[in-house]
C-alpha positions as CSV (number, residue, x, y, z in Angstrom):
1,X,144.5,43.8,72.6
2,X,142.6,43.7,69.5
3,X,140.6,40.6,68.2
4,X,140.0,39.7,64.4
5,X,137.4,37.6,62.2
6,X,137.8,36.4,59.1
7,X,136.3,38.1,56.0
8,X,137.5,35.3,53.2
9,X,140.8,35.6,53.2
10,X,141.7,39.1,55.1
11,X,141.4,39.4,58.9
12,X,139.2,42.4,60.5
13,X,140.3,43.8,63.4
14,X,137.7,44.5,66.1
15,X,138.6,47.0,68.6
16,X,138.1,45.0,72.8
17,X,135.1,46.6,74.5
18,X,136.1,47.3,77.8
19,X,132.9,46.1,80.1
20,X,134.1,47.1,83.6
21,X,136.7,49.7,83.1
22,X,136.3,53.1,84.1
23,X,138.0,56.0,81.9
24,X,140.8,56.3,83.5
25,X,141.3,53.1,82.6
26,X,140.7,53.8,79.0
27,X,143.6,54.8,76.8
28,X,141.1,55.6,74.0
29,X,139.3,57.4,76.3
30,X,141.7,59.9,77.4
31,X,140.4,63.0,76.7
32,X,137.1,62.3,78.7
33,X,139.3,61.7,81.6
34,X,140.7,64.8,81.5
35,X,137.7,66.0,81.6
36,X,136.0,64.0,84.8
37,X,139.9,65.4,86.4
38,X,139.1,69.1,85.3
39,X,135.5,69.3,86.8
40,X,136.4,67.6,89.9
41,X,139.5,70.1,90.8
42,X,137.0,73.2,90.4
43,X,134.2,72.0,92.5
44,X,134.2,73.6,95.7
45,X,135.3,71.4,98.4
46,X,132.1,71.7,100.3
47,X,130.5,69.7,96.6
48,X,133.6,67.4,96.4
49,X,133.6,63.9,97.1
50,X,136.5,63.4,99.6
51,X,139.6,61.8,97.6
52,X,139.1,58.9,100.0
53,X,135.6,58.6,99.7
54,X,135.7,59.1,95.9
55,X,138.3,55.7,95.5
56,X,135.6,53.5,97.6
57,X,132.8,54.8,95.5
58,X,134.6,54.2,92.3
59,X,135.8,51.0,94.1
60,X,131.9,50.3,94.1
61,X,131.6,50.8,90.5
62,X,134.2,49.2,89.0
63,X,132.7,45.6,91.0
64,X,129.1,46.4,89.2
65,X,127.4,44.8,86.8
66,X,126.2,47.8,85.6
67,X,129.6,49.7,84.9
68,X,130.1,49.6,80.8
69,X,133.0,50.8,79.1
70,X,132.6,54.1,82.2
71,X,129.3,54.5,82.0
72,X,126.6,53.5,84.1
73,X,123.9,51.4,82.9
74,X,121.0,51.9,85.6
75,X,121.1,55.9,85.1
76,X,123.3,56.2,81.7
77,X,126.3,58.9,83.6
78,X,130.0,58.5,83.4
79,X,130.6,57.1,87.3
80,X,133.7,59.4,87.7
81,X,132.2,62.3,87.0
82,X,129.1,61.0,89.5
83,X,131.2,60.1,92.3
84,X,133.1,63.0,92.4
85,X,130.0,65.2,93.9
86,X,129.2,64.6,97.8
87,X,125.4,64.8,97.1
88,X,125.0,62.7,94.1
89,X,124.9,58.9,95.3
90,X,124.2,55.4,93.0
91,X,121.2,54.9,91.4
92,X,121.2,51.8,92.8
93,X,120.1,52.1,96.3
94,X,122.4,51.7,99.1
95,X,125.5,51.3,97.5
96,X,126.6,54.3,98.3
């Protein structure tokens, strides 16, 4: 969905800033997904975020104010890429 402002007579197209999206979400984003899906299948599984686990944390996230366009705002990471290691946890305590 794109929104547009007027500039005299010709409309502008503004690209929609996704505020609580992660980038699998992201169509634009694709490429960085592939990414977070690359690093996560070669971490060892003792370093890996149980697939269960990983959806609650990401779960977490994605209700947080602090979740921009993937990113987090309290520690400036992509969450995916954060959640998907067993020692890392939130930046914001006790979340997870």
């Amino acid at each position: 969905m794109q929104r547009g402002r007027l500039y005299g007579d010709a409309a502008v197209s503004e690209p929609k800033v996704c505020r609580r999206c992660l980038l699998q979400e992201m169509t634009d984003e694709n490429d960085y997904y592939q990414s977070v899906i690359r690093y996560r299948a070669t971490l060892p599984p003792k370093k890996r975020t149980p697939d269960d686990a990983y959806a609650a944390r990401l779960a977490l996230c994605k209700a947080c104010d602090q979740l921009n366009a993937g990113t987090c705002m309290q520690c400036g990471c992509y969450v995916e890429m954060r959640a998907a290691r067993r020692d890392m946890h939130c930046p914001l305590e006790g979340r997870w």
